[in-house]
BALO-800418 format. One record per residue: residue in one letter; x, y, z of N, C-alpha, C in turn. Coordinates in Angstrom, 1 decimal, decimal comma. Example, Ala and Ser with C-alpha at 12.3 -4.5 7.8 and 13.67 -1.06 7.14 Angstrom:
# residues 2
r = a | n.px = 13,2 | n.py = -5,7 | n.pz = 7,8 | ca.px = 12,3 | ca.py = -4,5 | ca.pz = 7,8 | c.px = 13,2 | c.py = -3,3 | c.pz = 7,8;
r = s | n.px = 12,8 | n.py = -2,2 | n.pz = 7,1 | ca.px = 13,7 | ca.py = -1,1 | ca.pz = 7,1 | c.px = 12,9 | c.py = 0,0 | c.pz = 7,9;
This chain:
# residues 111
r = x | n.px = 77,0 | n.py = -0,7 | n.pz = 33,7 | ca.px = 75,9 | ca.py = 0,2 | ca.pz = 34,1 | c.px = 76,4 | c.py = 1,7 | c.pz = 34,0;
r = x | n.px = 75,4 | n.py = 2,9 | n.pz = 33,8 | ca.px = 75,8 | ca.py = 3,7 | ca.pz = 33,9 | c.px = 74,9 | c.py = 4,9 | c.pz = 34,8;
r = x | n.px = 76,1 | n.py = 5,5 | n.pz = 35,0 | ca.px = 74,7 | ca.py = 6,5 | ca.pz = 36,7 | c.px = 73,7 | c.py = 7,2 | c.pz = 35,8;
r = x | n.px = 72,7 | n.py = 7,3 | n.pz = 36,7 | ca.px = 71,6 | ca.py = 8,2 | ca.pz = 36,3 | c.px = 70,9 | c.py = 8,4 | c.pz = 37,6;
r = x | n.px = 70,3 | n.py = 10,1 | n.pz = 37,0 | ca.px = 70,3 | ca.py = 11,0 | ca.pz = 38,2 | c.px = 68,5 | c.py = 10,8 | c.pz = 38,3;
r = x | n.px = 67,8 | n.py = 10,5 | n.pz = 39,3 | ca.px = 66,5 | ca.py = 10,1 | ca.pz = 39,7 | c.px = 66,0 | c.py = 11,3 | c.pz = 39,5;
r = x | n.px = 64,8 | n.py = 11,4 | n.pz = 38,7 | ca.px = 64,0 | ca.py = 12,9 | ca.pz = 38,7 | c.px = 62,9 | c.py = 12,9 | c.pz = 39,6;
r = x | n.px = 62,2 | n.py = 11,6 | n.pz = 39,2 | ca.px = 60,8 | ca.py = 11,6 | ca.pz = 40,2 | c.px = 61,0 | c.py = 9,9 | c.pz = 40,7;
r = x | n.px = 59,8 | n.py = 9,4 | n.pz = 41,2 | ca.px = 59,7 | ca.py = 8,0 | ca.pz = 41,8 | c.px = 57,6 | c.py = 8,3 | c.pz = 41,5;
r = x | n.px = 57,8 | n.py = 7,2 | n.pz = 40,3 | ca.px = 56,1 | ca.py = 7,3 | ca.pz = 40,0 | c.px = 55,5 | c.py = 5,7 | c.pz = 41,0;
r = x | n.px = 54,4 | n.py = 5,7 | n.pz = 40,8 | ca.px = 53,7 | ca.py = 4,5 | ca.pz = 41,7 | c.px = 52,5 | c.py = 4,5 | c.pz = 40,5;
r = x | n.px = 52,8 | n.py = 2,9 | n.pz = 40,0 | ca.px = 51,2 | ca.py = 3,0 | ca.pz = 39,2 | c.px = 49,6 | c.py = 2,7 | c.pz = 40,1;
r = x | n.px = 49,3 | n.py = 3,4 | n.pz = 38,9 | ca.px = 47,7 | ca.py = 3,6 | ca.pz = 40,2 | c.px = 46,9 | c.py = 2,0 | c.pz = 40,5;
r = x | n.px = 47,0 | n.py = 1,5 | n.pz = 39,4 | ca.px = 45,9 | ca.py = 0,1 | ca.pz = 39,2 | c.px = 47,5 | c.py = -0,6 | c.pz = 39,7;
r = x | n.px = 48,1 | n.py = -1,0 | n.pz = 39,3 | ca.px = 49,4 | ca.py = -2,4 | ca.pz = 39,6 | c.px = 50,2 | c.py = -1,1 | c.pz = 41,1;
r = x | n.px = 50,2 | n.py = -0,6 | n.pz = 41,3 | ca.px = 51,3 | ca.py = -0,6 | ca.pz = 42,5 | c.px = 52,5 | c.py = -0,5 | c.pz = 42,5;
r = x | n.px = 53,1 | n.py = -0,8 | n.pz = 41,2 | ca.px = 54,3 | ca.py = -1,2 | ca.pz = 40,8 | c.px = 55,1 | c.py = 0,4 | c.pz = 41,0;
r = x | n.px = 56,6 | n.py = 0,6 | n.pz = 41,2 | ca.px = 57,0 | ca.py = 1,5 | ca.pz = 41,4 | c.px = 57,8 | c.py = 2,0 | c.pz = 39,6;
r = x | n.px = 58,6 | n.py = 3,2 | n.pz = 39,8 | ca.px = 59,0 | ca.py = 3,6 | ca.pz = 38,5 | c.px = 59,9 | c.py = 4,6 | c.pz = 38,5;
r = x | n.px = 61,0 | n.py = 5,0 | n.pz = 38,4 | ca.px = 61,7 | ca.py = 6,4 | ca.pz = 38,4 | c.px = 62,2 | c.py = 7,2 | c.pz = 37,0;
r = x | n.px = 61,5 | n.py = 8,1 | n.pz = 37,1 | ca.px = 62,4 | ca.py = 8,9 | ca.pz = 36,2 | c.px = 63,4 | c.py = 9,4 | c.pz = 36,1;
r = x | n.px = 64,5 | n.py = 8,8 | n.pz = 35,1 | ca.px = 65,7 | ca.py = 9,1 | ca.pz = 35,1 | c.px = 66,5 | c.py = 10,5 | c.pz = 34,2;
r = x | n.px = 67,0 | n.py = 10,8 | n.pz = 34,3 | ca.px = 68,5 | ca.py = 11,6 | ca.pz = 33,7 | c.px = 69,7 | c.py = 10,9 | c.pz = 33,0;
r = x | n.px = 70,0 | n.py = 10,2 | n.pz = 31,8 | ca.px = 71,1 | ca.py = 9,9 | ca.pz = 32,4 | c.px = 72,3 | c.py = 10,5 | c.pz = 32,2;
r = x | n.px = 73,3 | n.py = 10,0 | n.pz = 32,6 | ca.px = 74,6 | ca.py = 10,2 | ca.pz = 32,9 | c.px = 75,7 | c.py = 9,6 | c.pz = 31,6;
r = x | n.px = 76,5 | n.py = 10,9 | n.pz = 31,6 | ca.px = 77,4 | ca.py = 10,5 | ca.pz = 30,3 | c.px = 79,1 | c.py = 11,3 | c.pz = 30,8;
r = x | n.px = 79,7 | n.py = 10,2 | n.pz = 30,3 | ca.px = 81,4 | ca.py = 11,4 | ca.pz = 30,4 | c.px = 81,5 | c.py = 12,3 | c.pz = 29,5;
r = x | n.px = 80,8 | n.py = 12,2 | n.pz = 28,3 | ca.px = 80,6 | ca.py = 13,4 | ca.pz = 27,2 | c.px = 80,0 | c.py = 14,7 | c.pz = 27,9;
r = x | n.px = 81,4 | n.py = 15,6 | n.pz = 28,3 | ca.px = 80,7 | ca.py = 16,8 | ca.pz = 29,2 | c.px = 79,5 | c.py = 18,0 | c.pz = 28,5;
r = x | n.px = 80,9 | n.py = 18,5 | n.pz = 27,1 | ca.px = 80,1 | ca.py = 19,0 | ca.pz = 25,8 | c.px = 80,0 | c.py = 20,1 | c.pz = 26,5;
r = x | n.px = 81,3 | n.py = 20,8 | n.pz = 27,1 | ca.px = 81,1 | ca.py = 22,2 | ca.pz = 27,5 | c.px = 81,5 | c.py = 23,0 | c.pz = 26,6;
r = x | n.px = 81,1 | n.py = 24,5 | n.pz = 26,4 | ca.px = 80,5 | ca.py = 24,8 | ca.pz = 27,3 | c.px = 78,9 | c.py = 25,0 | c.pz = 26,6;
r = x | n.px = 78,9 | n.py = 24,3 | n.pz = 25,8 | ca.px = 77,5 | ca.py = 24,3 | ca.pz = 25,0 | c.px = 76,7 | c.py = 23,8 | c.pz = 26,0;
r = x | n.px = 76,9 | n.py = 22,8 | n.pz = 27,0 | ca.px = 75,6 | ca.py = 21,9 | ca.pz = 27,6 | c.px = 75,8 | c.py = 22,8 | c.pz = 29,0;
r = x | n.px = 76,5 | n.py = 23,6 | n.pz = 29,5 | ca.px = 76,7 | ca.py = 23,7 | ca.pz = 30,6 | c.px = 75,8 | c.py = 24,4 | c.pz = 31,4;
r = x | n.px = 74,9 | n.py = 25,4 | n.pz = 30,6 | ca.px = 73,6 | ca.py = 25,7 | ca.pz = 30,8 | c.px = 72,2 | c.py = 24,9 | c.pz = 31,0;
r = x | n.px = 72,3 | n.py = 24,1 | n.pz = 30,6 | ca.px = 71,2 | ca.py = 23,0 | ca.pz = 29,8 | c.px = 71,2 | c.py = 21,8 | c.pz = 31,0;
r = x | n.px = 72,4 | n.py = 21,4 | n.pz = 31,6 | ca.px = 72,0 | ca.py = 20,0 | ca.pz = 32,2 | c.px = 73,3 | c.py = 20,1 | c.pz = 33,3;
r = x | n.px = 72,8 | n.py = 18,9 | n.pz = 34,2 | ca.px = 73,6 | ca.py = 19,1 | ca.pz = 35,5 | c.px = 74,7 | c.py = 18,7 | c.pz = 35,4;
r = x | n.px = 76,1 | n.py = 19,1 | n.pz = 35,4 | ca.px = 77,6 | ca.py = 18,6 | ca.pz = 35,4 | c.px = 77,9 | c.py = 18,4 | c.pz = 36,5;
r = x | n.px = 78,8 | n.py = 17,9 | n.pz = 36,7 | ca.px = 79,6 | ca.py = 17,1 | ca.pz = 38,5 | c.px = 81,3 | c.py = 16,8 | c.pz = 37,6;
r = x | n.px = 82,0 | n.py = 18,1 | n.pz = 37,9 | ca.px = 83,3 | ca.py = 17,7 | ca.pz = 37,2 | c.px = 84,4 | c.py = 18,4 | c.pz = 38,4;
r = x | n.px = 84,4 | n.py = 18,9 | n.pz = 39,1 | ca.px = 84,7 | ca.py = 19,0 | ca.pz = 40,7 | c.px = 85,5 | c.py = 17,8 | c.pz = 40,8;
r = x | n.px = 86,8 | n.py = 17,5 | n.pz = 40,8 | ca.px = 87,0 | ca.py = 16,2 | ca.pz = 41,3 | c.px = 86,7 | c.py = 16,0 | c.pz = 42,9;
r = x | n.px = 86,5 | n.py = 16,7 | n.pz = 43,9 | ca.px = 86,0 | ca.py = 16,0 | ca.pz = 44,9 | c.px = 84,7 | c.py = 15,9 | c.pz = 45,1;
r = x | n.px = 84,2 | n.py = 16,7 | n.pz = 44,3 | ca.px = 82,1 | ca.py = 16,5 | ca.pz = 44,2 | c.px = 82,4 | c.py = 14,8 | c.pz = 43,2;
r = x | n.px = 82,8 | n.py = 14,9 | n.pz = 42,3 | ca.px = 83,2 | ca.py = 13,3 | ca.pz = 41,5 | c.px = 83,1 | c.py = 12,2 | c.pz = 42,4;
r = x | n.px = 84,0 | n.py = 12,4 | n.pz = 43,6 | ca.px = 84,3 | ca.py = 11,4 | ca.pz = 44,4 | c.px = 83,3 | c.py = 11,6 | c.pz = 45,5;
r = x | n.px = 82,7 | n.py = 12,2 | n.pz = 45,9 | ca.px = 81,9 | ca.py = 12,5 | ca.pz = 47,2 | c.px = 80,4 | c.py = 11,6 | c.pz = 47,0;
r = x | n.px = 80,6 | n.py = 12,0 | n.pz = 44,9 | ca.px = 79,2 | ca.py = 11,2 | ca.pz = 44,8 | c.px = 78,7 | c.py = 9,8 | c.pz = 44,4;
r = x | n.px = 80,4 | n.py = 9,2 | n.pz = 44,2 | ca.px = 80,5 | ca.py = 8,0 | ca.pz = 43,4 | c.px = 80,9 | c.py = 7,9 | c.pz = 42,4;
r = x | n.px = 81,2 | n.py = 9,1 | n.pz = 41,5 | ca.px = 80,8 | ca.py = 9,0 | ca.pz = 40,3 | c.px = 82,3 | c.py = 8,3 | c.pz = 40,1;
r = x | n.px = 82,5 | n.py = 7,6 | n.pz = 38,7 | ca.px = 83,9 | ca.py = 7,6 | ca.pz = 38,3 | c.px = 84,4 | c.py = 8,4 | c.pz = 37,4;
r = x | n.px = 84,3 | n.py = 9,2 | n.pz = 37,0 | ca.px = 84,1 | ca.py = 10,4 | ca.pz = 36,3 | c.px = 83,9 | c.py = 11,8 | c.pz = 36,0;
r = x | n.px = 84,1 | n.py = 12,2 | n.pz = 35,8 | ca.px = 83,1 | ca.py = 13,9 | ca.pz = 35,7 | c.px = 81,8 | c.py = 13,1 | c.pz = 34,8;
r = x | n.px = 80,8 | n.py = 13,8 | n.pz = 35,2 | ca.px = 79,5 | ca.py = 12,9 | ca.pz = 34,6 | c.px = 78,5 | c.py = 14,0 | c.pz = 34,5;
r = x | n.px = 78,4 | n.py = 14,9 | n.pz = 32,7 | ca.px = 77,1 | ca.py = 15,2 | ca.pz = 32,5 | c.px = 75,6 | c.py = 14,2 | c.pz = 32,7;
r = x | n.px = 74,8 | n.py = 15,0 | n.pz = 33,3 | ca.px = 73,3 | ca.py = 14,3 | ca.pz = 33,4 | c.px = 72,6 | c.py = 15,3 | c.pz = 32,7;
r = x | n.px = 72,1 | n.py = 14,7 | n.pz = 30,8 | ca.px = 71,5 | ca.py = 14,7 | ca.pz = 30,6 | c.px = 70,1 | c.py = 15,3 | c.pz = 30,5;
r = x | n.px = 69,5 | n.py = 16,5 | n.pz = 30,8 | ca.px = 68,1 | ca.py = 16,9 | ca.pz = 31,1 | c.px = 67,4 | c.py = 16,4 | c.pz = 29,8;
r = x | n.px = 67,8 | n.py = 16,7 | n.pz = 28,9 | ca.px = 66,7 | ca.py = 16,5 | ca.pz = 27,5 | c.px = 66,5 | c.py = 15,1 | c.pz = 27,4;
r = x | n.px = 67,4 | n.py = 14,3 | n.pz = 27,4 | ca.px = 66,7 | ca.py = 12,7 | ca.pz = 27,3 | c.px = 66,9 | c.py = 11,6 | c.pz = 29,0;
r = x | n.px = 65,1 | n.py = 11,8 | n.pz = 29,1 | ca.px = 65,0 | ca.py = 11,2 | ca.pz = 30,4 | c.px = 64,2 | c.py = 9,9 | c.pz = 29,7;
r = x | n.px = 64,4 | n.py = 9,5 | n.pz = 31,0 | ca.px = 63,6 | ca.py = 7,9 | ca.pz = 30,3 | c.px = 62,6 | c.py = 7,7 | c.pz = 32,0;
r = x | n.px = 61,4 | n.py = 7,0 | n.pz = 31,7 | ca.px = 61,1 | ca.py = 6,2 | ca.pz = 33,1 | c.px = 61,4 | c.py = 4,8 | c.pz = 32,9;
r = x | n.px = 62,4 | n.py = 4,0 | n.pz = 33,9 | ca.px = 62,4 | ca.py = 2,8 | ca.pz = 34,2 | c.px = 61,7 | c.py = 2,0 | c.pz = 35,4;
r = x | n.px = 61,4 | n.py = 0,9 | n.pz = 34,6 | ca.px = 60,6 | ca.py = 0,3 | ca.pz = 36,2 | c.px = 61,7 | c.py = -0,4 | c.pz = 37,4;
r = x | n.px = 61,0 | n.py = -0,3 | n.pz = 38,8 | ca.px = 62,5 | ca.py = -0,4 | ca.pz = 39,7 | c.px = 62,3 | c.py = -1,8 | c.pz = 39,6;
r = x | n.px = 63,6 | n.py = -1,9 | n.pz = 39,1 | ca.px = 63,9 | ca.py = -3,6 | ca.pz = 39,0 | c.px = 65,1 | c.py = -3,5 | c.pz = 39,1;
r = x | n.px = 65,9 | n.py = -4,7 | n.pz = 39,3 | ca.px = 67,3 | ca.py = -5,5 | ca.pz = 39,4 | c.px = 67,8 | c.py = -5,0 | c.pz = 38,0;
r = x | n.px = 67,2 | n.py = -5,1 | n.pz = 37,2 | ca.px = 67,6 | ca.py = -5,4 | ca.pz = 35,8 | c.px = 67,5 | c.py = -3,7 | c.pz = 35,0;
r = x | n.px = 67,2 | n.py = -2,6 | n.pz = 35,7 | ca.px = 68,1 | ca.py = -1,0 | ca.pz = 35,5 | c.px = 68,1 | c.py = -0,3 | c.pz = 36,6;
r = x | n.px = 67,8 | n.py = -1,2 | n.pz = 37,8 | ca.px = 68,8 | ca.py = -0,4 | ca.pz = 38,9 | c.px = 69,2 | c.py = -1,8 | c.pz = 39,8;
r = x | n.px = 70,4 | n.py = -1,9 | n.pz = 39,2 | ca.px = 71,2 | ca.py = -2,7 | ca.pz = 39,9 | c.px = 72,8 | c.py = -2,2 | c.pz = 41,1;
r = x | n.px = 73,3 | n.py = -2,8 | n.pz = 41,7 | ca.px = 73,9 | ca.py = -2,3 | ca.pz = 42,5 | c.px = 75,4 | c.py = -2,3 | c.pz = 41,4;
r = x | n.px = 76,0 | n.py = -1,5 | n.pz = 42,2 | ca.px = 77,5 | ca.py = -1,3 | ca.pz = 41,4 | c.px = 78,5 | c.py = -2,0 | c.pz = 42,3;
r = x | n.px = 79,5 | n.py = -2,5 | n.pz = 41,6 | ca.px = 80,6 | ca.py = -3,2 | ca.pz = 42,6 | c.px = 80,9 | c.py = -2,4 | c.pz = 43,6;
r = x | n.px = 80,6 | n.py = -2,8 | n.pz = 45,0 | ca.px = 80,9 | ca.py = -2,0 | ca.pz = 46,1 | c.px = 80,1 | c.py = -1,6 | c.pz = 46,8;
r = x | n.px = 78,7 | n.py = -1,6 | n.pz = 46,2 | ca.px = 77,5 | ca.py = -0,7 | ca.pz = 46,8 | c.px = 76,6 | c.py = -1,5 | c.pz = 47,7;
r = x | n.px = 75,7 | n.py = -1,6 | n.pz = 48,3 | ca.px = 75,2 | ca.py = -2,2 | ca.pz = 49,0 | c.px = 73,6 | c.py = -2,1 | c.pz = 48,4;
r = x | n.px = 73,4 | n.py = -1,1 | n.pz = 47,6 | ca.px = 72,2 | ca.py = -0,5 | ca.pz = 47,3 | c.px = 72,7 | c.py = 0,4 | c.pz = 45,6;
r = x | n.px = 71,6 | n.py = 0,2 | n.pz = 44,9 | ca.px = 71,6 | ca.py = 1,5 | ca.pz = 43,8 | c.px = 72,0 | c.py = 2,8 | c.pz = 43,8;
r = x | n.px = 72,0 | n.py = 3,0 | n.pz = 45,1 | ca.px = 72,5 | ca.py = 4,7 | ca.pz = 45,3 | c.px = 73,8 | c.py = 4,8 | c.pz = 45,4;
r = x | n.px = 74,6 | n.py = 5,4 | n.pz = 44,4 | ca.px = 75,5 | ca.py = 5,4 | ca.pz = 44,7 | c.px = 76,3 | c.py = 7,3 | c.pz = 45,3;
r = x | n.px = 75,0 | n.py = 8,0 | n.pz = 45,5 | ca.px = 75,7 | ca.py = 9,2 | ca.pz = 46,0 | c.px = 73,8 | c.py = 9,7 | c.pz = 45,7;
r = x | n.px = 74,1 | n.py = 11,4 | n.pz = 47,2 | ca.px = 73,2 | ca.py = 12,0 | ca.pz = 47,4 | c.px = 73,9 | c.py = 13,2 | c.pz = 46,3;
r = x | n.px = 73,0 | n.py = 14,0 | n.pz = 45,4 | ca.px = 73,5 | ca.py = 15,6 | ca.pz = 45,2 | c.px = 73,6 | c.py = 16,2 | c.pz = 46,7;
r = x | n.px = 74,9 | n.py = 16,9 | n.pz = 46,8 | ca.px = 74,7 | ca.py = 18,2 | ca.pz = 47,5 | c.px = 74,1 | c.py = 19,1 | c.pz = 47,6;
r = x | n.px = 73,7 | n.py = 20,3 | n.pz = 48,3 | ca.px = 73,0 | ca.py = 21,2 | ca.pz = 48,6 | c.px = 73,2 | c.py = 22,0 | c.pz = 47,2;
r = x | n.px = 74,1 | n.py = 22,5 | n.pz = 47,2 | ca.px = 74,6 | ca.py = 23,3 | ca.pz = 46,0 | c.px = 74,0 | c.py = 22,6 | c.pz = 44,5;
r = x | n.px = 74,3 | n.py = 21,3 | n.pz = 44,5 | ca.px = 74,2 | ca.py = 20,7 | ca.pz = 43,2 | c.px = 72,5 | c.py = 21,0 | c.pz = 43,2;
r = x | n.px = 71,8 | n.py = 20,5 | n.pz = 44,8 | ca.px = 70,0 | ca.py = 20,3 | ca.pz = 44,6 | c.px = 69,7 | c.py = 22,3 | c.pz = 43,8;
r = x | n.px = 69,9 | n.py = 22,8 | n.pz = 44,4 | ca.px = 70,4 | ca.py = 24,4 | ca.pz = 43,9 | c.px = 70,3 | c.py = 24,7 | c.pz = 42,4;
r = x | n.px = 71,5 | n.py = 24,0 | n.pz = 41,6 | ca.px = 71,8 | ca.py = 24,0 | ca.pz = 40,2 | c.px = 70,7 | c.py = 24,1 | c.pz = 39,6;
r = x | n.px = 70,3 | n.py = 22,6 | n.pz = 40,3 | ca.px = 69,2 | ca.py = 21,6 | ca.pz = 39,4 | c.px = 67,9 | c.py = 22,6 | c.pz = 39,3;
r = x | n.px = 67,4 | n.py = 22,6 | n.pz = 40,7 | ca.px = 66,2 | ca.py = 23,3 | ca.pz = 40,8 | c.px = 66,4 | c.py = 24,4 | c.pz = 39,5;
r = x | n.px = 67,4 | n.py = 25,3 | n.pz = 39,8 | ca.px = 67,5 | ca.py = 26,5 | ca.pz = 38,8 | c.px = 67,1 | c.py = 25,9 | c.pz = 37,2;
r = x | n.px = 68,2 | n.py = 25,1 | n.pz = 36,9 | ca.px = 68,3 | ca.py = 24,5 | ca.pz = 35,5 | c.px = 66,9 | c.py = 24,0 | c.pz = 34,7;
r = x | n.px = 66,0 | n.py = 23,1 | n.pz = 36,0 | ca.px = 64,8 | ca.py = 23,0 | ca.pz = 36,1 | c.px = 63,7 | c.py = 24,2 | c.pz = 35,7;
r = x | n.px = 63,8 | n.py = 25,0 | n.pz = 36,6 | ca.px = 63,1 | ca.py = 26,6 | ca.pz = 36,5 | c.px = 62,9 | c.py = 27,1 | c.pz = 35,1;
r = x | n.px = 64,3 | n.py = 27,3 | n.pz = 35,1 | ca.px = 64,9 | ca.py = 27,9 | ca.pz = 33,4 | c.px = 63,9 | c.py = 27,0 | c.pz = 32,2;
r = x | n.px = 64,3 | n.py = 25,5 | n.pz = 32,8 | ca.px = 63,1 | ca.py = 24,8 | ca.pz = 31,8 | c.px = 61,7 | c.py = 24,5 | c.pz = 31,3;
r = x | n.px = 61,4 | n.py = 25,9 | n.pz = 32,6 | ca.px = 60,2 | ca.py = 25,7 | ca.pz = 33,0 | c.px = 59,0 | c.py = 24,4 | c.pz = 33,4;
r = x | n.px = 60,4 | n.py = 23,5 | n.pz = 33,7 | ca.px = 59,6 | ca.py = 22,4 | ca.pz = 34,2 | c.px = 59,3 | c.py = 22,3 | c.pz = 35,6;
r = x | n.px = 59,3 | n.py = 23,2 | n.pz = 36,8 | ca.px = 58,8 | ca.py = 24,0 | ca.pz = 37,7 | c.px = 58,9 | c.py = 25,1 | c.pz = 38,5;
r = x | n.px = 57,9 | n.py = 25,1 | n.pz = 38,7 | ca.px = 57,0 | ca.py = 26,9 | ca.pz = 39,4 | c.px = 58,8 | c.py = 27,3 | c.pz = 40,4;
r = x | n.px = 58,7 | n.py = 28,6 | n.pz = 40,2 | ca.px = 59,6 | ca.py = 29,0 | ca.pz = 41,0 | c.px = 59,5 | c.py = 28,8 | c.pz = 42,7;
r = x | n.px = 60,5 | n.py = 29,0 | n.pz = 44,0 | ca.px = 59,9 | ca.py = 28,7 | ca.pz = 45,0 | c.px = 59,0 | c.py = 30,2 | c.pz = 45,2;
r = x | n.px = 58,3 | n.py = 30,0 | n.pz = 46,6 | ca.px = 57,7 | ca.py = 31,3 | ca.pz = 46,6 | c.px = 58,7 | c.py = 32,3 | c.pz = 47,6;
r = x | n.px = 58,4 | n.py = 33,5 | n.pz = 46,9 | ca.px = 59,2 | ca.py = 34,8 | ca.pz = 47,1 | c.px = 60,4 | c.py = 35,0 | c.pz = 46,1;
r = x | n.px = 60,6 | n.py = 34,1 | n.pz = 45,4 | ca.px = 61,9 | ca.py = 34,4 | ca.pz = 44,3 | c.px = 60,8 | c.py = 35,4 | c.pz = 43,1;
């Protein structure tokens, strides 16, 4: 398996069924070309804080939606659950920005 970073959590309207949009996660960091572009975690104690095994670029340009199932979110040896780490305050920060930049949403209000 490999991590990926949750963007949204959809619910279909008619089935119910749940869905998350993902990020995913690669060891191909691809600095400093991507370093603008998509969320890095190469910090060795942000690495470990979050689970990762790795330094682990996520990806913004290729997201996928999976449906929540066993079968692409499964647990990792160790885990009790698919989560294997929260982003930090700083990292939620990045993102939002990175996001902004992509105009994939409205700035907060007063910026």
């Amino acid at each position: 398996m490999r991590p990926g970073l949750v963007l949204a959590v959809l619910r279909g309207k008619t089935s119910g069924r749940y869905a998350c949009r993902i990020a995913y996660g690669t060891k191909q960091l691809k600095l400093p070309r991507r370093q603008h572009l998509d969320l890095i975690i190469q910090d060795a104690a942000d690495v470990a804080l979050l689970g990762l095994a790795r330094p682990t670029r996520f990806d913004l340009d290729h997201t996928a939606v999976l449906p929540w199932t066993a079968t692409f979110f499964g647990c990792w040896s160790g885990f009790a659950t698919p989560v294997i780490g929260t982003l930090t305050e700083p990292y939620v920060r990045e993102f939002a920005y990175l996001m902004m930049k992509r105009g994939s949403v409205p700035p907060p209000d007063g910026v």
